[in-house]
C-alpha positions, 0 to 999 in steps of 0.5 A, a space after each residue: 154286761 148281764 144286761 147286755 147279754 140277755 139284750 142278745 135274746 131280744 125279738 128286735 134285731 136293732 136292740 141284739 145289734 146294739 147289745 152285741 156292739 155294746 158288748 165288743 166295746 166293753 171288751 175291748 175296754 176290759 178283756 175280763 169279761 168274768 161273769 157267769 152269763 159270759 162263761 
């Protein structure tokens, strides 16, 4: 998830998009999303 999130930050507009797909799915597997990049 810290991967991903940090991919937000990214200068390339397909790699933020990717991350923030990835993201979504990962809380659609698991809603508990605990981590300290996400709170």
């Amino acid at each position: 998830m810290c991967a991903l999130i940090y991919a937000l930050n990214d200068t390339d507009e397909r790699v933020r998009a990717q991350a923030a797909n990835e993201i979504g799915d990962e809380l659609r597997k698991n809603s508990c999303c605990c981590s300290q990049e996400v709170v």
